[in-house]
C-alpha positions as CSV (number, residue, x, y, z in Angstrom):
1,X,0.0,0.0,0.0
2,X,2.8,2.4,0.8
3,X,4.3,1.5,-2.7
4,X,1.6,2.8,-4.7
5,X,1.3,5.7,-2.2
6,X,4.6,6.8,-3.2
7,X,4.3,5.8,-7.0
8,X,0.9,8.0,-6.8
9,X,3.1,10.9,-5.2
10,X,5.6,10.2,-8.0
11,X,3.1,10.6,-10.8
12,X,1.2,13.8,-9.2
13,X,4.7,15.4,-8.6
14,X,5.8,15.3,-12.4
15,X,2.0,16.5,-14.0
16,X,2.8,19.2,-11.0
17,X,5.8,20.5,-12.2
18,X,4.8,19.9,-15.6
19,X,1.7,21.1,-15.9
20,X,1.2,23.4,-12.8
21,X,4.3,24.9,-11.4
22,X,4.8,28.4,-12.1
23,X,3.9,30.2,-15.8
24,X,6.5,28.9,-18.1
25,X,5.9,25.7,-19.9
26,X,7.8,23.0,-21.5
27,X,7.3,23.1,-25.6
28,X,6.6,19.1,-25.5
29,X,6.7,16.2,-22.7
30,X,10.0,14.7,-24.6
31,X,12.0,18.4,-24.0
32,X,10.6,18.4,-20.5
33,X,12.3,15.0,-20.1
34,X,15.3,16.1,-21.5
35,X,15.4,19.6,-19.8
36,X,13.9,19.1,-16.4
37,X,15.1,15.7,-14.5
38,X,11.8,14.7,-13.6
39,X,13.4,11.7,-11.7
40,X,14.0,14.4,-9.0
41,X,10.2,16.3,-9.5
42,X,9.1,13.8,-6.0
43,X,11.7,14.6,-3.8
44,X,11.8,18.6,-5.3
45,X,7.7,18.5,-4.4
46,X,8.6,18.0,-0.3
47,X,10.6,20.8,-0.5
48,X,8.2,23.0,-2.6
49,X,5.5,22.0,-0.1
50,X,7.2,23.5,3.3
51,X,9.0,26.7,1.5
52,X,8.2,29.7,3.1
53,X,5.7,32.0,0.4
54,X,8.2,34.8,0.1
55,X,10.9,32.1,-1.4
56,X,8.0,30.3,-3.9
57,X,8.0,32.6,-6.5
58,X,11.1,32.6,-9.6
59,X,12.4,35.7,-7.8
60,X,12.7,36.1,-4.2
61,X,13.4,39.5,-2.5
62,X,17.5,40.1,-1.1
63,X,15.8,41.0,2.2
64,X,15.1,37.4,2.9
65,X,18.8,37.2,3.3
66,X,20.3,40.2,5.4
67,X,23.7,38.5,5.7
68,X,24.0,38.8,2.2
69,X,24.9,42.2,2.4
70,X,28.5,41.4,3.4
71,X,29.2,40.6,0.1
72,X,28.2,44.0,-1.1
73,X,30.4,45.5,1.5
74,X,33.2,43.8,0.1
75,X,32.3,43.4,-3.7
76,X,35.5,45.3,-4.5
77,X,37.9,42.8,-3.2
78,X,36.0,39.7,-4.4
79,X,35.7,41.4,-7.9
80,X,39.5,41.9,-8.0
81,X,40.0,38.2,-6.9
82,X,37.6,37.0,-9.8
83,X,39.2,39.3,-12.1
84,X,42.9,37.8,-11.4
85,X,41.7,34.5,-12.0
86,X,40.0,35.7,-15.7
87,X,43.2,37.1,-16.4
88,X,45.3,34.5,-15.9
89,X,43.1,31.8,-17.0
90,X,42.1,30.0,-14.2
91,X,38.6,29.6,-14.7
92,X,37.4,26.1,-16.0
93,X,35.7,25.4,-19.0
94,X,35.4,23.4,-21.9
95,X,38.9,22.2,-22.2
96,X,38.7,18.1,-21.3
97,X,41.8,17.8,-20.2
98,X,41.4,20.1,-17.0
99,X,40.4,18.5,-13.8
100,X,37.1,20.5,-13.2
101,X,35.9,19.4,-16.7
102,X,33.5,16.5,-15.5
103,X,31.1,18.3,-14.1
104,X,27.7,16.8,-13.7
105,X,25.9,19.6,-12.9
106,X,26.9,22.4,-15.2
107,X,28.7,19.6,-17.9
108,X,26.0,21.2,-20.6
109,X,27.2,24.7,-20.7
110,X,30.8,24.1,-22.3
111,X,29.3,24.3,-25.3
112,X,28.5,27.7,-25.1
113,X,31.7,29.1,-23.8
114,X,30.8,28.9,-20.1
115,X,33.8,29.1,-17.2
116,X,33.6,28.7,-13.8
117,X,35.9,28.4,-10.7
118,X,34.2,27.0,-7.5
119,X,35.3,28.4,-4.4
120,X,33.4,26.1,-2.0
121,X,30.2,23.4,-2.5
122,X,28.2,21.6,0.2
123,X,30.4,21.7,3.0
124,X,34.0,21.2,1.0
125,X,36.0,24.2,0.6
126,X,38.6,24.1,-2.4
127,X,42.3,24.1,-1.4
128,X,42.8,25.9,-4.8
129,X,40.5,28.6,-3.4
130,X,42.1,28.9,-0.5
131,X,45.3,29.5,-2.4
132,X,43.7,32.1,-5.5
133,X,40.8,33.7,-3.2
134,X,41.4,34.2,0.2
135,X,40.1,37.3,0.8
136,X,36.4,35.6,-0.7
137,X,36.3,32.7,1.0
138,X,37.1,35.0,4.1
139,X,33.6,36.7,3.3
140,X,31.4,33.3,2.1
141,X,33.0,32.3,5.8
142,X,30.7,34.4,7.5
143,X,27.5,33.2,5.9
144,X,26.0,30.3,7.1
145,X,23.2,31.0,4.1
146,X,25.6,29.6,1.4
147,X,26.0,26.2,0.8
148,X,28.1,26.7,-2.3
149,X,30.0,29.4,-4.2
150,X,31.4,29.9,-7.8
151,X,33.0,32.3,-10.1
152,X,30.9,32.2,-13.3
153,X,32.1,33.5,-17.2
154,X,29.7,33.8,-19.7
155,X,31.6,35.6,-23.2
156,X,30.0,37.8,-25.6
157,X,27.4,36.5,-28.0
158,X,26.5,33.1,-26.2
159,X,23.5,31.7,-24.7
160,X,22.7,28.9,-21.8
161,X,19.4,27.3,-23.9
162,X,16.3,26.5,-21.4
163,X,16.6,23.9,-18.6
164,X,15.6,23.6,-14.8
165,X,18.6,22.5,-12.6
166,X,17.9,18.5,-10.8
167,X,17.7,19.7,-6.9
168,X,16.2,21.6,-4.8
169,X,17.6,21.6,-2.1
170,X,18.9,25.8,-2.1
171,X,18.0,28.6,-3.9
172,X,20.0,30.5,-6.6
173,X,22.2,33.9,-5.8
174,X,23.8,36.1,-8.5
175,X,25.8,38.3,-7.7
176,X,27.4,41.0,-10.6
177,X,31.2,41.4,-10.5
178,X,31.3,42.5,-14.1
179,X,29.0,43.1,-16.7
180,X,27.2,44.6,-20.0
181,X,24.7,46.2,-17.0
182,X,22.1,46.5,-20.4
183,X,18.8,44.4,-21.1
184,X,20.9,42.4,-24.0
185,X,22.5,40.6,-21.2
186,X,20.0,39.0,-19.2
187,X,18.5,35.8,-17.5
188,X,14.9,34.5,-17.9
189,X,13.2,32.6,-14.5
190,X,9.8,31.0,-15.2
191,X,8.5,33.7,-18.0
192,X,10.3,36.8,-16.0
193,X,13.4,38.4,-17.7
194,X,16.1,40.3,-15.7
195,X,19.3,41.9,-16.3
196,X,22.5,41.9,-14.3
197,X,23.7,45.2,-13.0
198,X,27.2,45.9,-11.4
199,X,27.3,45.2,-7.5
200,X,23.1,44.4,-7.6
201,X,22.3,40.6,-7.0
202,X,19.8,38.4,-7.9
203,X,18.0,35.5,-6.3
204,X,15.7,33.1,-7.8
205,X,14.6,29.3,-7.9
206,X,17.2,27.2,-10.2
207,X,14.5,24.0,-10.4
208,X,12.1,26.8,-12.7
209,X,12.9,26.4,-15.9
210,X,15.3,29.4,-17.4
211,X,17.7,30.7,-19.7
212,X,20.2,33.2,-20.2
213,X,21.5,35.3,-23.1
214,X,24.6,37.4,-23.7
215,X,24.0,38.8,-26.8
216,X,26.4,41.9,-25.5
217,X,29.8,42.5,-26.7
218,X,30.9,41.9,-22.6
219,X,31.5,39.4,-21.0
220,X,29.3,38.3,-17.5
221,X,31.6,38.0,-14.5
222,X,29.3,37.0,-11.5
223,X,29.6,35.6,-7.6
224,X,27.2,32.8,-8.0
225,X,26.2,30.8,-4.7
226,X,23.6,27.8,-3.9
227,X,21.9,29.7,-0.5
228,X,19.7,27.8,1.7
229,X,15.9,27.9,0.7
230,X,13.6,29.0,3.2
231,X,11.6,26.2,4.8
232,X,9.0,25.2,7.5
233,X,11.1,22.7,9.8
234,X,9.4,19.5,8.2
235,X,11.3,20.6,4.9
236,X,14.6,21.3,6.6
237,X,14.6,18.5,8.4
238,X,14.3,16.6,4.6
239,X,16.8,18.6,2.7
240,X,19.6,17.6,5.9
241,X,19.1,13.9,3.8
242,X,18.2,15.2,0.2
243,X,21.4,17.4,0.4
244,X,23.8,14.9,0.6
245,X,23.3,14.2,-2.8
246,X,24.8,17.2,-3.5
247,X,27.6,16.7,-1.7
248,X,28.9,14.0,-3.8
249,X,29.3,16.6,-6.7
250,X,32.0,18.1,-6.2
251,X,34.2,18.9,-8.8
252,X,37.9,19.8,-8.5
253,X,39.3,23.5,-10.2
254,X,43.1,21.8,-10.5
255,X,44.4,18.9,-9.2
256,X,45.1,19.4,-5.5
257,X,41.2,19.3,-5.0
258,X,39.1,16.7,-3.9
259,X,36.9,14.9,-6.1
260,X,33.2,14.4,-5.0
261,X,32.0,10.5,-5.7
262,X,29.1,11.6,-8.7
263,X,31.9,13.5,-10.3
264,X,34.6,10.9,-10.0
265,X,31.8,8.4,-12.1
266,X,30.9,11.1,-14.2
267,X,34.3,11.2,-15.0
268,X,34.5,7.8,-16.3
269,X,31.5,7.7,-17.8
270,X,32.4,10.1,-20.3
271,X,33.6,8.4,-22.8
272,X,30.7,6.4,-23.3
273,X,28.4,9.9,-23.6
274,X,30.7,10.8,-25.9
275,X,30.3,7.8,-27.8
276,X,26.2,8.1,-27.5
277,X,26.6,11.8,-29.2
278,X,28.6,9.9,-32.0
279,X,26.0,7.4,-32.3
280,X,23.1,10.3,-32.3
281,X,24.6,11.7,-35.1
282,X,25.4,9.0,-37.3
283,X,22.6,6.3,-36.7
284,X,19.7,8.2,-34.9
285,X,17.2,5.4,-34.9
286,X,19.7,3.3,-33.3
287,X,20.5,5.8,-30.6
288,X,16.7,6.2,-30.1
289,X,16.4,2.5,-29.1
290,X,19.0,2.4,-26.9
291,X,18.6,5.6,-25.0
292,X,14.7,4.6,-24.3
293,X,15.4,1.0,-23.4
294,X,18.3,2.1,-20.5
295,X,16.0,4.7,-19.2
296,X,12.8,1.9,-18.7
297,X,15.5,0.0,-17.4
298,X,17.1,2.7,-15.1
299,X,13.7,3.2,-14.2
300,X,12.1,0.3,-13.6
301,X,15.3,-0.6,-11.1
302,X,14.9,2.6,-9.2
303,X,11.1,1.5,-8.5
304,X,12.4,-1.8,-7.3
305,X,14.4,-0.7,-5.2
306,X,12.0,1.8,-3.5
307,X,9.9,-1.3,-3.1
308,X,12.0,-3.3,-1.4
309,X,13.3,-0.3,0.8
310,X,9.7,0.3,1.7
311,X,8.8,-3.2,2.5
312,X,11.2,-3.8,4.6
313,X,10.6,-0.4,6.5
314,X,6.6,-1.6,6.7
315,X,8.2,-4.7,7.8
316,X,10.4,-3.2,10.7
317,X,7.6,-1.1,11.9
């Protein structure tokens, strides 16, 4: 009975964020399975269910966070940080044979010239951080609020296409270091389009789905940090668990770094993707065939194993 409970949950959760959440809507089902990790939309739902209403819409005000303003009090020195790193380049991007490549969260965005440099995630703080930016780390220090933190690049004339990120576990902060300041730079949350401005942040919820566009002749230098969602304490109590997943993503800037578990079999995985983009170009129909049959498979595992965890939990009680 507690199965098909939970598969009932399951089912109501996806046509919720599907269907329901929010204005913006997937063009098809297929780009919403492709775009949204609906694999996550059941666990994603608890935590929707005990935010706080000031954090449930795409945008939430900087007020909910009033320790955020130390980063405004010391935007100059972080910006100088993130700047030396640009110049010498340290950020991480789409070059495979740097550590940080593998990255299974932001792996996508390569593509479009995206860099990045993580200065902490989930409770790890990078020793390569603590060697190039000391002086931010010494100000992310003194905000419990963020659970990770990155320097993010995004060149002239490029685009991150629509998506929703998989967790969601924290909301998103932005944070301008450097940038066009004008409406052709700008990032789209659930229907709503806003621009970045120099030393003004924005907040919003990563799991709507959104897109950004540079189509400025500037490149977007911003502070980006996972800060902790607002939540009734059944919710909190949930994401202590839920987090953890994010934990094992972490994902190394240069090699004296640590390397999160996800990442590490991201890492080897990689050369199979590569081999599934190969086979998407050359035999489609083929690729089709296989991709469908591993996810019923993928699937249909994942609901056996959620049986037999909650039978014997029924069984125990």
């Amino acid at each position: 009975m507690l199965f098909y409970a939970f598969l009932g949950w399951c089912v109501a959760s996806i046509f919720f964020v599907y269907r329901l959440r929010g204005n913006s809507r997937y063009a098809s089902f297929n780009q919403y399975l492709r775009k949204s990790w609906p694999v996550f939309a059941p666990f994603n739902s608890i935590l929707y269910l005990f935010t706080k209403p000031q954090a449930r819409p795409a945008f939430s005000p900087a007020t909910l966070y009033p320790q955020l303003s130390l980063i405004h009090q010391h935007a100059e020195l972080i910006r100088q940080e993130a700047l030396a790193l640009m110049q010498d380049a340290r950020l991480v991007g789409g070059d495979s044979a740097e550590p940080g490549y593998y990255d299974v969260g932001f792996r996508t965005f390569y593509k479009y010239g995206w860099r990045k440099f993580y200065l902490n995630w989930y409770g790890y703080e990078h020793q390569s951080a603590q060697r190039l930016c000391p002086q931010t780390l010494q100000v992310l220090r003194q905000i419990p609020q963020i659970r990770g933190a990155m320097f993010s690049l995004l060149p002239p004339h490029s685009e991150l296409t629509l998506h929703s990120d998989p967790l969601a576990c924290s909301l998103r902060y932005h944070f301008a270091l450097q940038v066009p300041g004008t409406p052709d730079c700008f990032i789209n949350v659930d229907g709503e389009s806003r621009h970045w401005q120099d030393n003004q942040a924005l907040i919003f919820d990563e799991t709507y789905p959104h897109f950004v566009k540079n189509d400025s002749d500037q490149s977007r230098l911003i502070l980006m940090c996972d800060i902790e969602r607002p939540m009734y304490w059944p919710g909190r109590v949930f994401n202590l668990l839920y987090s953890q997943l994010v934990k094992t993503t972490v994902v190394p800037n240069t090699h004296e770094d640590k390397v999160g578990k996800a990442s590490a079999l991201f890492a080897r995985l990689s050369p199979l993707l590569a081999s599934g983009k190969l086979l998407k170009k050359t035999k489609p129909r083929r690729y089709k065939l296989i991709k469908y049959s591993l996810n019923t498979a993928l699937l249909a595992l994942f609901l056996l194993l959620l049986y037999l965890l909650l039978h014997l939990l029924t069984f125990w009680a």
